[in-house]
Backbone bond lengths (Angstrom), bond angles and torsions (degrees), N, CA, C in turn:
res aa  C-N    CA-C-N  psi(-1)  N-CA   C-N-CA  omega(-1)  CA-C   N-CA-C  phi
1 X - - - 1.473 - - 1.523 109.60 -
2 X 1.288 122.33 136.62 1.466 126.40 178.78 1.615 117.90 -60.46
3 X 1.079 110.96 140.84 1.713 91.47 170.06 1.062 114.68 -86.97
4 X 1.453 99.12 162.37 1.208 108.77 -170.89 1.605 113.05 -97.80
5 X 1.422 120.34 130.77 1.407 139.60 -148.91 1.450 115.52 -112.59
6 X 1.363 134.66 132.06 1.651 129.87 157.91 1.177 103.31 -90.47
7 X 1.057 137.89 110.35 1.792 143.19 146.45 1.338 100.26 -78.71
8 X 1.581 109.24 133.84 1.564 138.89 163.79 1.450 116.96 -110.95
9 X 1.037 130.85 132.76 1.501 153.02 177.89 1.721 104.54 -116.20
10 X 1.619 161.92 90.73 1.132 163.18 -57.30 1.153 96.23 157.36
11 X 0.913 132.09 106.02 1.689 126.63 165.86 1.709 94.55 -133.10
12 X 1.771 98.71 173.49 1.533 108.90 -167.68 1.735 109.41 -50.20
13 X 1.331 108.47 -46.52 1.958 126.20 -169.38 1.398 95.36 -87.96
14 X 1.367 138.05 -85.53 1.553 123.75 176.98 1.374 119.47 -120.19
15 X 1.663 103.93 -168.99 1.275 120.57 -162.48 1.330 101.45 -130.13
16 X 1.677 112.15 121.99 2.022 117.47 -179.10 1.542 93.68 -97.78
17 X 1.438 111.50 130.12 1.582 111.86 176.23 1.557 81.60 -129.49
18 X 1.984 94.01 146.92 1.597 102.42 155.88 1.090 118.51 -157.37
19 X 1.658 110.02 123.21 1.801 110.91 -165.12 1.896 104.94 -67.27
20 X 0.956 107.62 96.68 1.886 104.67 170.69 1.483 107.30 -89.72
21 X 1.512 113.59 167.69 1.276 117.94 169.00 1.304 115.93 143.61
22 X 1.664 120.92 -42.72 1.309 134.23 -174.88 1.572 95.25 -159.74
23 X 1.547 113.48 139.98 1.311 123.28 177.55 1.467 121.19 68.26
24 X 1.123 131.63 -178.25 1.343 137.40 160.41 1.611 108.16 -52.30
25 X 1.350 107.33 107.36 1.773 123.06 149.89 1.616 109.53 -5.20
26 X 1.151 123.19 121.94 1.705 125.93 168.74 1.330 100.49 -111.11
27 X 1.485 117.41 117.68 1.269 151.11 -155.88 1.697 101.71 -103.67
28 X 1.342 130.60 125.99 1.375 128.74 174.34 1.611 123.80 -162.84
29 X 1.305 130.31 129.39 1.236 119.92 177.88 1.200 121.61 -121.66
30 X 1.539 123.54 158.37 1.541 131.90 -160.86 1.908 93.65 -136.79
31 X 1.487 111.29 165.90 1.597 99.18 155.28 1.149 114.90 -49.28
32 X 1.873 99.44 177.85 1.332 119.72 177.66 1.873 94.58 -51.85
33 X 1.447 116.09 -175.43 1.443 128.43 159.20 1.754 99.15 -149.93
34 X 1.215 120.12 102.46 1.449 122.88 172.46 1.558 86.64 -119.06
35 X 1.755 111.21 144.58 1.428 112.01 -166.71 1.534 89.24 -97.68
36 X 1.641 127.88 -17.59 1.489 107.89 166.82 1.418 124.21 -55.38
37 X 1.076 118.59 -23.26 1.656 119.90 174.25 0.886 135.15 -102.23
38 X 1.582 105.55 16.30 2.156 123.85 -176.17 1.020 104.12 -144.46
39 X 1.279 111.75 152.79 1.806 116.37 147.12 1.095 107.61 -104.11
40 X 1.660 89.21 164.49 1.445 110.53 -164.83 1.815 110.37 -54.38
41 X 1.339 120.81 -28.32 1.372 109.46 -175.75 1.704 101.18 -89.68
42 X 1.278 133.37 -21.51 1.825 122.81 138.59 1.040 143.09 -47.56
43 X 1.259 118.52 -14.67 1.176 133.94 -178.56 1.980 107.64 -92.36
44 X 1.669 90.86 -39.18 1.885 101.85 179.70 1.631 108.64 -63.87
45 X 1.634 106.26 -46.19 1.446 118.23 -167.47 1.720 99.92 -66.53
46 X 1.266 118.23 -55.29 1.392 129.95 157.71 1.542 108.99 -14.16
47 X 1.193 114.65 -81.55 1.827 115.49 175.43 1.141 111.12 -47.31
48 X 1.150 116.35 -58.50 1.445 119.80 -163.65 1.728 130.80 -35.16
49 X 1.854 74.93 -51.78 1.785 103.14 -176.16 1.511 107.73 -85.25
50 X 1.050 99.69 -27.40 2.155 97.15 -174.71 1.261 118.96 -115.00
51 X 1.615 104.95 6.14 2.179 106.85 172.59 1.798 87.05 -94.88
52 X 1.357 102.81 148.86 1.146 102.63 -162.77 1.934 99.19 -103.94
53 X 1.387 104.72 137.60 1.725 121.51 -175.85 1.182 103.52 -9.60
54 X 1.395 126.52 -63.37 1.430 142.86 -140.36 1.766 83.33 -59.40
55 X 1.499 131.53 -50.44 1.098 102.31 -163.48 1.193 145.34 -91.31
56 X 1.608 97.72 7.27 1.684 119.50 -169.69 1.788 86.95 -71.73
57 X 1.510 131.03 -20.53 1.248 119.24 -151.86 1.717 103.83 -116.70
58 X 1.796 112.89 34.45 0.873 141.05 177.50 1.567 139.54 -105.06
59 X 0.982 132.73 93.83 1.688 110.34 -155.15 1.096 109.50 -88.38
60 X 1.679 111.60 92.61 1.661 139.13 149.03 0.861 100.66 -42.00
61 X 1.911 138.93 111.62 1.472 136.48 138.07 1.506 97.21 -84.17
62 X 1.111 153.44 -11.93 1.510 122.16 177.35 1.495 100.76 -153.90
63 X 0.838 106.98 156.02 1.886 128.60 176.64 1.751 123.27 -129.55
64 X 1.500 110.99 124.41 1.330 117.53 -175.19 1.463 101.93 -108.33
65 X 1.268 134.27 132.32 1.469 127.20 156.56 1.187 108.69 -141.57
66 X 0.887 117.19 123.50 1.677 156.56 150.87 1.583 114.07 -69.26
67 X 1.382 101.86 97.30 1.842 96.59 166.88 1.003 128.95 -149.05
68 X 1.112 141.47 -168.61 1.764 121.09 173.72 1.622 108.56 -131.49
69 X 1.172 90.68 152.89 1.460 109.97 -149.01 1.852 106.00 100.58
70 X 1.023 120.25 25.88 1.588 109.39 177.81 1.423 125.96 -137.65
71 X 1.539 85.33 34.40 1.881 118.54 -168.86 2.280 86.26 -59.68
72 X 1.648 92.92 -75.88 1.416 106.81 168.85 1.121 127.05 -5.66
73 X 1.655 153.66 150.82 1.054 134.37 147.39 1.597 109.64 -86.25
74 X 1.268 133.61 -14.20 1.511 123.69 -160.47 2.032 80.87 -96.58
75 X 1.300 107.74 -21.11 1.737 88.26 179.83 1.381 121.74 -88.44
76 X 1.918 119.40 -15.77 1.404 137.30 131.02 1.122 120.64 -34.89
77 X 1.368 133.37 -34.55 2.099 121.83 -170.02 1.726 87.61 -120.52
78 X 1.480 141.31 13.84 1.306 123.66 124.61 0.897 129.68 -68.40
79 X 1.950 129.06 -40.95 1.172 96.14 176.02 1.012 135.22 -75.58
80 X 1.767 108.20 -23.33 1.258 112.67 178.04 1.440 120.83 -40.47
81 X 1.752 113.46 -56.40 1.261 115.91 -158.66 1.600 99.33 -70.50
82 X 1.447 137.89 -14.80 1.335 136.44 -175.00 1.371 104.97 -82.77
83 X 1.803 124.88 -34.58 1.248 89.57 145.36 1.536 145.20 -111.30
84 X 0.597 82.94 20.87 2.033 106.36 165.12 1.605 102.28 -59.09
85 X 1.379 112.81 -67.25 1.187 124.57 162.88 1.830 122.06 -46.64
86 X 1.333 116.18 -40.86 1.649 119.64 -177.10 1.086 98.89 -79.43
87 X 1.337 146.40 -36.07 1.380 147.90 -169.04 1.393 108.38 -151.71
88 X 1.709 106.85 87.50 1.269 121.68 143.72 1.373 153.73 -21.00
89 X 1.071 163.39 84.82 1.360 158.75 -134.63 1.246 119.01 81.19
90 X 1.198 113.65 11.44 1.638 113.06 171.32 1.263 114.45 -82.90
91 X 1.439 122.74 141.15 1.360 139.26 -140.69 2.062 91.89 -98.49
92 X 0.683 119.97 -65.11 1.658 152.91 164.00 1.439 156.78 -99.17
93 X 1.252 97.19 104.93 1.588 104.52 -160.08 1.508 107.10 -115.24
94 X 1.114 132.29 109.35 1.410 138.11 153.05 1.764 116.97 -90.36
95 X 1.825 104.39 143.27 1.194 109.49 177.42 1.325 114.79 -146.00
96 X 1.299 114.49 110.20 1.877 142.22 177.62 1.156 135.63 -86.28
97 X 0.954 129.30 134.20 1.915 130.13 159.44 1.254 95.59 -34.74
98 X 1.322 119.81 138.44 1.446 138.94 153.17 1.923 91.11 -68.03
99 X 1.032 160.33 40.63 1.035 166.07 156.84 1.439 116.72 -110.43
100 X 0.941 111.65 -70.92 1.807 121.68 160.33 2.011 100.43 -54.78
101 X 1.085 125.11 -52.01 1.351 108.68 176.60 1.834 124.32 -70.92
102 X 1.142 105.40 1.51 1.266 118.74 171.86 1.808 103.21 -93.89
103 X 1.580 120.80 -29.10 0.838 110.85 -166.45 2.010 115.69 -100.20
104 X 1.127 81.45 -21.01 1.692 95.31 158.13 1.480 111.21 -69.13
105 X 0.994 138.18 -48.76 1.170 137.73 -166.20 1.540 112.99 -87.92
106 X 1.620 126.21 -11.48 1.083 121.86 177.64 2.043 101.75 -121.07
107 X 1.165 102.58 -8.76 1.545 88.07 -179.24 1.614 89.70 -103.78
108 X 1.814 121.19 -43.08 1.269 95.15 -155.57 1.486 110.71 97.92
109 X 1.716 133.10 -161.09 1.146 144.48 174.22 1.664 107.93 -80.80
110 X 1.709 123.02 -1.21 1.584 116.96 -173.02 1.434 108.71 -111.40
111 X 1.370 119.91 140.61 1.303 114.88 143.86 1.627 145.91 -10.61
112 X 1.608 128.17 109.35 1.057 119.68 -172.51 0.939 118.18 -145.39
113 X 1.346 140.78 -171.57 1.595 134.37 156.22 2.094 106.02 -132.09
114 X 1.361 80.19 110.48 1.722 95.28 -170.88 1.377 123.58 -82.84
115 X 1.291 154.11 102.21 1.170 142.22 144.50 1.608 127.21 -85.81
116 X 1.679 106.68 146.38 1.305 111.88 -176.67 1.806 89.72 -123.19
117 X 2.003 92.62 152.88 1.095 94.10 -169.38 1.700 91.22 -153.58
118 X 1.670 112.12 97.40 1.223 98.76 -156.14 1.359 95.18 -145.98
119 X 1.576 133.91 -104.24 1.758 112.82 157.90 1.100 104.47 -91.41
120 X 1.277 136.45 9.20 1.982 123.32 -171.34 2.310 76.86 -152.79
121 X 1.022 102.91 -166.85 1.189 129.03 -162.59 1.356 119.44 -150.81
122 X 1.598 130.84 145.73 1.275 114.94 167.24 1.926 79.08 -176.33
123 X 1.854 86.43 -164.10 1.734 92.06 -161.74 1.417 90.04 -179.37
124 X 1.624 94.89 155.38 1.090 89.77 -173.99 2.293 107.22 -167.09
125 X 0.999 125.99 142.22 1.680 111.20 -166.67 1.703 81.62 -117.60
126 X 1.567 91.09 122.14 1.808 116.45 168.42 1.770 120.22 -97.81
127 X 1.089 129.86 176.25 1.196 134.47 -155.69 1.458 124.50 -140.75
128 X 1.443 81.23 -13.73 1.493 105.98 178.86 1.055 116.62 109.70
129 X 1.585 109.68 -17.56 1.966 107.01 -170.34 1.838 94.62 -132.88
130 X 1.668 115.73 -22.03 1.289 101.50 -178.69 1.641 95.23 -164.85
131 X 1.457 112.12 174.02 1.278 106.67 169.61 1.521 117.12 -96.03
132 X 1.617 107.55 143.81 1.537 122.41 -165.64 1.115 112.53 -96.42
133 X 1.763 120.56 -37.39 1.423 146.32 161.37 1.636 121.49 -115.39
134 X 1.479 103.65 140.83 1.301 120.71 160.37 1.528 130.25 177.11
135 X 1.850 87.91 119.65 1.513 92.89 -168.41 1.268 109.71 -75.30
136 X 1.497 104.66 163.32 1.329 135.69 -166.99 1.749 120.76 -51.12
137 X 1.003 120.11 120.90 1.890 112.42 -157.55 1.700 87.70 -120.31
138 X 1.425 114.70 104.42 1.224 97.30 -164.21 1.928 96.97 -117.51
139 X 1.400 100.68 46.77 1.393 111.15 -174.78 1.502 137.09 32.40
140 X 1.399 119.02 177.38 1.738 111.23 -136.08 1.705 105.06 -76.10
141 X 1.695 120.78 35.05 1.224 97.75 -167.50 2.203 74.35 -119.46
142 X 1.430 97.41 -42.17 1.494 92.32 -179.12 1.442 117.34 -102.52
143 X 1.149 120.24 2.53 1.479 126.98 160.31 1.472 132.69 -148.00
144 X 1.320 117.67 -111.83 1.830 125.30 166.82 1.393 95.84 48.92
145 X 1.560 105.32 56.41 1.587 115.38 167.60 1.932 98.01 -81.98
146 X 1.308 109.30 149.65 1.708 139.59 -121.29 1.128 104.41 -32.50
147 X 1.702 94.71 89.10 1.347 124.17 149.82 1.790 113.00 -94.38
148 X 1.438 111.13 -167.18 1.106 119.52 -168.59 1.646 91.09 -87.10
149 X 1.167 109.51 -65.99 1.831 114.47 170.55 1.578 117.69 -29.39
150 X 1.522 96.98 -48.28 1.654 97.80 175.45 1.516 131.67 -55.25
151 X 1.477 96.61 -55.88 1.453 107.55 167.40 1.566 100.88 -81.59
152 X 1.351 160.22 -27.04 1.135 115.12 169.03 1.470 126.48 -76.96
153 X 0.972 112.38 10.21 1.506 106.28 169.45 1.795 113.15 -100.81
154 X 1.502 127.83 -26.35 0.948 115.13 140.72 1.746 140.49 -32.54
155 X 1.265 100.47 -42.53 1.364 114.29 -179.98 1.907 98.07 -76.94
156 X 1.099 136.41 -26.25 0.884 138.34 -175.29 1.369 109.41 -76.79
157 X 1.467 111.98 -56.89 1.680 122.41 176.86 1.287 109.56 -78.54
158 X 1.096 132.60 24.41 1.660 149.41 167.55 2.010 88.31 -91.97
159 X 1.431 85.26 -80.71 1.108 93.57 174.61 2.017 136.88 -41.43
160 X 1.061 76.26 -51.38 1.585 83.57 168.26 1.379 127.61 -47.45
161 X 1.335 106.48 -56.34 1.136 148.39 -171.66 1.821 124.41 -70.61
162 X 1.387 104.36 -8.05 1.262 139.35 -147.95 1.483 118.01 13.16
163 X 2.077 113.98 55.76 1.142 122.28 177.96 1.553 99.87 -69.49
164 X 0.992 128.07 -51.42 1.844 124.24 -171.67 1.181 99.79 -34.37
165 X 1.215 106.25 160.25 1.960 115.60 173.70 1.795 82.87 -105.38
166 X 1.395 88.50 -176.69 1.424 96.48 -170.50 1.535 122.19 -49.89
167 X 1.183 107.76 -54.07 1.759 125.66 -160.91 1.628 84.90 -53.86
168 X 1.041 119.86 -33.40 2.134 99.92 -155.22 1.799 75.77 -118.85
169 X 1.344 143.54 6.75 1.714 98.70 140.36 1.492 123.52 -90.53
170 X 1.454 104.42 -2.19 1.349 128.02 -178.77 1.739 98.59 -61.56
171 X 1.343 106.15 -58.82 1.257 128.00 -168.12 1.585 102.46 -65.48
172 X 1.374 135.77 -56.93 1.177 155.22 -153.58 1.646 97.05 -78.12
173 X 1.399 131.81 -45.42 0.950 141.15 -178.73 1.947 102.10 -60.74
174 X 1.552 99.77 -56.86 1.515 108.71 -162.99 1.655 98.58 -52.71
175 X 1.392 108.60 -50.15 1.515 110.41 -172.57 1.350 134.95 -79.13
176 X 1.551 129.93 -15.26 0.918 138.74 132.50 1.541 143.75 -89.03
177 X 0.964 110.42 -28.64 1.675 113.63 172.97 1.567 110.05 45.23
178 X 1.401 101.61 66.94 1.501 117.69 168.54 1.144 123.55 -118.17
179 X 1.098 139.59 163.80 1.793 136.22 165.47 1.383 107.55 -115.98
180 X 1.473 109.76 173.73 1.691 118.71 -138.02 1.952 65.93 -88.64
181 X 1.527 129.86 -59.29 1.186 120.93 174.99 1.820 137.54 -10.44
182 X 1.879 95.64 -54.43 1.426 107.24 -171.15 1.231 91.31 -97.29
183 X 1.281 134.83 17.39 1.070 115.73 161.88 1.663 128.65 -99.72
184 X 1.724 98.01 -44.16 1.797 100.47 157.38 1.659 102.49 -47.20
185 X 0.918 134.18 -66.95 1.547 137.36 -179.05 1.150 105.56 -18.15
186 X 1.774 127.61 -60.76 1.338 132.27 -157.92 1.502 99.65 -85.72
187 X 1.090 128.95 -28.06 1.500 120.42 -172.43 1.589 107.27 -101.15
188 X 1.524 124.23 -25.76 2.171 116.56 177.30 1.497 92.24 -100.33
189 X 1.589 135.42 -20.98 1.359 102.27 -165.80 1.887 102.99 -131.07
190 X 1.376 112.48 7.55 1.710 97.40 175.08 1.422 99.58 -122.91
191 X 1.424 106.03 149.17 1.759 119.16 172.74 1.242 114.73 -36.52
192 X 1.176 100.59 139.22 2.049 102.61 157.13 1.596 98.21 81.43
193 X 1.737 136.71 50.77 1.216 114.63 -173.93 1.448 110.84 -72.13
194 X 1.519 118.44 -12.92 1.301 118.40 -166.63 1.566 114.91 -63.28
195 X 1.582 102.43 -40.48 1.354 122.05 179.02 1.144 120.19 -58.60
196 X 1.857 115.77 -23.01 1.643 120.81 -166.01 1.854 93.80 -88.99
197 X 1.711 96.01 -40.92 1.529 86.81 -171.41 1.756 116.40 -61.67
198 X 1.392 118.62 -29.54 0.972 118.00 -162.81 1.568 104.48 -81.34
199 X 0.992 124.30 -26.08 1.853 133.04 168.31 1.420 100.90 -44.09
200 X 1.712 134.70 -22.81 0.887 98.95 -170.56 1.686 106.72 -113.03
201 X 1.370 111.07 15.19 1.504 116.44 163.46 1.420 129.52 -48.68
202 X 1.444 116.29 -41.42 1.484 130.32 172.20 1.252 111.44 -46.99
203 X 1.740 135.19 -19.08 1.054 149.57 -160.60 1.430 101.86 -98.80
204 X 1.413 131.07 -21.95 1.334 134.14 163.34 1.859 113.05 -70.71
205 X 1.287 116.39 -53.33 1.396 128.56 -173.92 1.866 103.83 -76.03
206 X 1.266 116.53 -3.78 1.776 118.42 166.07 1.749 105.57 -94.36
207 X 1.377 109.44 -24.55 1.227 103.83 175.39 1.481 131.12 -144.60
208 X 2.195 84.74 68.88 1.307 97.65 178.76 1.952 117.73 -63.37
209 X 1.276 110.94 175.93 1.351 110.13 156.81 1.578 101.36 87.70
210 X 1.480 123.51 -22.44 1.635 130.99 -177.28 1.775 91.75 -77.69
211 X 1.424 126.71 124.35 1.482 141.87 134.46 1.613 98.45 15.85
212 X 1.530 88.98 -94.03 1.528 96.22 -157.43 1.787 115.74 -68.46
213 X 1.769 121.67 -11.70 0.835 114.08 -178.56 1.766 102.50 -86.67
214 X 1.097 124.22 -20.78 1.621 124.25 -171.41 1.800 87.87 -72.15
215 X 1.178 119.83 -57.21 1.506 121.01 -179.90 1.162 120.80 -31.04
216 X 1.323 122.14 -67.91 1.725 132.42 157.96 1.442 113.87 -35.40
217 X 0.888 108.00 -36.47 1.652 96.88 -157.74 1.520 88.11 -91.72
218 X 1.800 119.23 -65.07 1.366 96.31 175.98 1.734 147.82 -35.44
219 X 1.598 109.59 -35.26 1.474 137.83 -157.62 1.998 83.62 -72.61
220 X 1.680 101.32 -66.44 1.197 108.68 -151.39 1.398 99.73 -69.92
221 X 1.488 137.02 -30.74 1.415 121.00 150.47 1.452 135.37 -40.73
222 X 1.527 103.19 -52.17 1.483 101.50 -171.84 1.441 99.46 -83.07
223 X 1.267 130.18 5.84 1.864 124.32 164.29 1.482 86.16 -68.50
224 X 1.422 133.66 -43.86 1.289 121.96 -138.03 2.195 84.04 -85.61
225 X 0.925 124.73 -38.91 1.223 117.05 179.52 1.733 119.42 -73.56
226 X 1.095 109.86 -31.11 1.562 119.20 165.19 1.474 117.37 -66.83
227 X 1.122 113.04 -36.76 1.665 101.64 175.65 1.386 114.17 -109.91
228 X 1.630 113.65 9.38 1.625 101.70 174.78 1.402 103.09 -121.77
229 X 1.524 105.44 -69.91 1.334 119.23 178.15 1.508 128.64 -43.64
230 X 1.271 113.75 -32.28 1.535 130.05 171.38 1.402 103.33 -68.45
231 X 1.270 118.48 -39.40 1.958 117.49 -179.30 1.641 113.70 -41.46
232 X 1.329 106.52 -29.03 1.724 103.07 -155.74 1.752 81.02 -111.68
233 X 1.451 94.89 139.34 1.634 130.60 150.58 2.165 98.16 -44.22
234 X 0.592 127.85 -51.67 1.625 146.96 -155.66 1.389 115.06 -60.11
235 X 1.597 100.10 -40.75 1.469 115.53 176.47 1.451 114.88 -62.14
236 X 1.099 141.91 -33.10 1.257 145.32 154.78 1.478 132.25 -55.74
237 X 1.484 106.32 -28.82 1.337 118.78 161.72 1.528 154.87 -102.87
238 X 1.561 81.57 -10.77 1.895 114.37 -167.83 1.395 91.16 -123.81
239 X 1.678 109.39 140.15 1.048 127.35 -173.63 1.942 92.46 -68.88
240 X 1.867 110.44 159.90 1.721 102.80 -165.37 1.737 75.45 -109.67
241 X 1.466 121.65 155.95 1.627 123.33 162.65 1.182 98.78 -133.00
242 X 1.479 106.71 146.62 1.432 95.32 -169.20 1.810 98.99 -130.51
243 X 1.295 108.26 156.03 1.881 101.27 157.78 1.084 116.14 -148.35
244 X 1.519 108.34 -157.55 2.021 106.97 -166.63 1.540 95.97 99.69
245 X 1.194 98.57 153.89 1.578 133.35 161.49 1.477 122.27 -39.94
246 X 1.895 87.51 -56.54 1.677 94.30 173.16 1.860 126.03 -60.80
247 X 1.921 96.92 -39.03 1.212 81.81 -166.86 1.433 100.71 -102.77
248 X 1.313 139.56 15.92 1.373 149.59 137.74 1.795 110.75 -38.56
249 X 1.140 111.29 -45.42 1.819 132.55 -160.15 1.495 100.66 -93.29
250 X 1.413 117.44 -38.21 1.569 118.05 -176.94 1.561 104.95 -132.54
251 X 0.897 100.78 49.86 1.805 119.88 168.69 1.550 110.80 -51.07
252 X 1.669 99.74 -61.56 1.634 100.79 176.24 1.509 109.51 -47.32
253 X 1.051 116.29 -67.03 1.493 118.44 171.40 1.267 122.38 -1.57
254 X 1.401 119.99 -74.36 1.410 156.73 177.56 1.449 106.85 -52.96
255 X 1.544 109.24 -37.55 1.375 124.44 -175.80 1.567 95.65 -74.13
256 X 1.047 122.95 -60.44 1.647 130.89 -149.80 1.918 98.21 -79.27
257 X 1.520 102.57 -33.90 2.077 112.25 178.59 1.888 93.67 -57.96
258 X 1.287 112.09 -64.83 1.139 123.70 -170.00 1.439 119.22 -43.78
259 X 1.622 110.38 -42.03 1.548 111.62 -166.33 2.005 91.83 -88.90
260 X 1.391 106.83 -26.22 1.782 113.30 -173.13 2.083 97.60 -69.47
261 X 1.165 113.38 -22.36 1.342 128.43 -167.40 1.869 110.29 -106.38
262 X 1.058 100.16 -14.57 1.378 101.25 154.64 2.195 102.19 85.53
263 X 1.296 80.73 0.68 1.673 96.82 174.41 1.363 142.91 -61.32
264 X 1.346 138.51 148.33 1.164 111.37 151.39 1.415 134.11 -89.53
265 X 1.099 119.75 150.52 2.042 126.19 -178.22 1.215 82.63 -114.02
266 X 1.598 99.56 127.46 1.534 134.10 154.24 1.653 113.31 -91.89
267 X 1.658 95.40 -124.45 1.719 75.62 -161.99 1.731 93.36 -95.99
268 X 1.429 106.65 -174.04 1.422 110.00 171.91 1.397 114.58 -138.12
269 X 1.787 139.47 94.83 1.127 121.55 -167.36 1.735 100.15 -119.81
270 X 1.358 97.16 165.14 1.773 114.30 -177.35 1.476 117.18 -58.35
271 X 1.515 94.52 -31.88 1.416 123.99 -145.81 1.727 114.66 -137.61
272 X 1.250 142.17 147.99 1.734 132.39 156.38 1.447 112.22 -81.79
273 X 1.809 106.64 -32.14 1.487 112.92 -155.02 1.658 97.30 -50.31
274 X 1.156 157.04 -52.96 1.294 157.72 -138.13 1.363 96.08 -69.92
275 X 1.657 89.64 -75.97 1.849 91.14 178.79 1.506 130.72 -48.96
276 X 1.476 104.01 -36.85 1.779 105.72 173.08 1.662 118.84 -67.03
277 X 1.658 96.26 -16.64 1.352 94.41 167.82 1.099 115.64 -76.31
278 X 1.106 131.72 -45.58 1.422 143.37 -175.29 2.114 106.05 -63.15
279 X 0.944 103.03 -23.20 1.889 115.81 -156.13 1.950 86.13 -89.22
280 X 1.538 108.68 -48.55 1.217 118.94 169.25 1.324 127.01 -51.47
281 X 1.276 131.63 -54.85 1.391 165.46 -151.18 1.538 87.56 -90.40
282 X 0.984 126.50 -49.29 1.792 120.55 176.41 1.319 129.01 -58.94
């Protein structure tokens, strides 16, 4: 009988877990877990309180997590030991770049060139068995070009700035109801600014088809292909797959950069968890 497995998928905002092994997949999510923004005993209390009962009463022999922030090895044997610690008796614990788990789950056993585009950004060219390349992701304060963070802070300094014409501060106003005040507040003095900027991305994909919103979204994508995707020899030859929220939401986008770029588009998913299930399960 197979064992039965937790796979994690980790991004900056949440965490996709799914017990595989026997029966129908049990599907569950918690926040992000990046070990730059926890300690190891936040990270334990974290599981504890937001994995839901059903699975402490499960016999996990092995655990996969995939997250970012876990480039490091000392930020690899926190999480591990947090969950070593959340769930006891587990036989096996592995801990990955959410980069390589993006790339298992979208290449599979083949060669590719992967980008994720979700609240932070990164990329990476696989081989089929590991990654060979990957530029530098030096997060949403010095990079995470078109990410969710990226463009929501554009949309913000639109705003700020009073670039919108009327109709979209009209709009921008109706849907958030913030001041230029609570907003320095939310981004120099409360946790997680990445998470606040990227809340306001959804505000691009409500108002497709506006000038200045097609502008943003295009610019801050193709930054994300100009300074990453252009790095590798690979991109020209290896199909690109991409995932995240963002490029789940602006797929066409990606579709229309790719064919304007002379590229190929591989696959495009919301999510890795499916494929890592599947990458696992093999």
């Amino acid at each position: 009988m197979a064992a039965l497995q937790l796979i994690a998928d980790s991004g900056a905002t949440k965490t996709n877990w799914c017990v595989t092994g026997k029966g129908e997949p049990f599907e569950f999510y918690t926040q992000g877990i990046n070990p730059y923004f926890f300690t190891g005993d936040e990270v334990t209390e974290l599981l504890k309180n937001e994995w839901p009962s059903e699975l402490f009463e499960m016999p996990v022999e092995e655990v996969h997590f995939y997250g970012a922030g876990c480039g490091e090895e000392s930020n690899r044997r926190l999480v591990e030991n947090s969950i070593r610690l959340a769930l006891p008796g587990v036989e096996a614990v592995t801990v990955e770049t959410d980069v390589l788990g993006a790339a298992k789950a979208l290449c599979g056993h083949n060669p590719g060139v992967v980008g994720i585009l979700g609240t932070g950004s990164n990329s990476c060219v696989f081989d089929g068995k590991k990654i060979i390349k990957n530029n530098p992701s030096p997060g949403f304060i010095l990079g995470d070009e078109g990410s969710g963070a990226f463009l929501g802070k554009k949309v913000i300094q639109y705003f700020i700035y009073n670039t919108f014409d009327e109709e979209l501060m009209h709009a921008f106003r109706g849907k958030f109801k913030i001041t230029y005040a609570e907003i320095l507040k939310q981004v120099y003095k409360q946790p997680m600014p990445n998470r606040f900027l990227a809340s306001f991305a959804p505000f691009l994909s409500e108002n497709r088809g506006h000038y200045m919103i097609e502008n943003i979204i295009e610019d801050g994508i193709s930054e994300f292909y100009f300074t990453h995707l252009y790095k590798y020899a690979e991109t020209w030859t290896h199909p690109i797959h991409f995932t995240g929220s963002i490029a789940w939401v602006f797929r066409d986008v990606l579709n229309e950069l790719c064919h304007s770029f002379e590229l190929q588009l591989g696959r495009v998913l919301k999510g890795p968890i499916e494929g890592l299930v599947a990458y696992h399960e093999s």
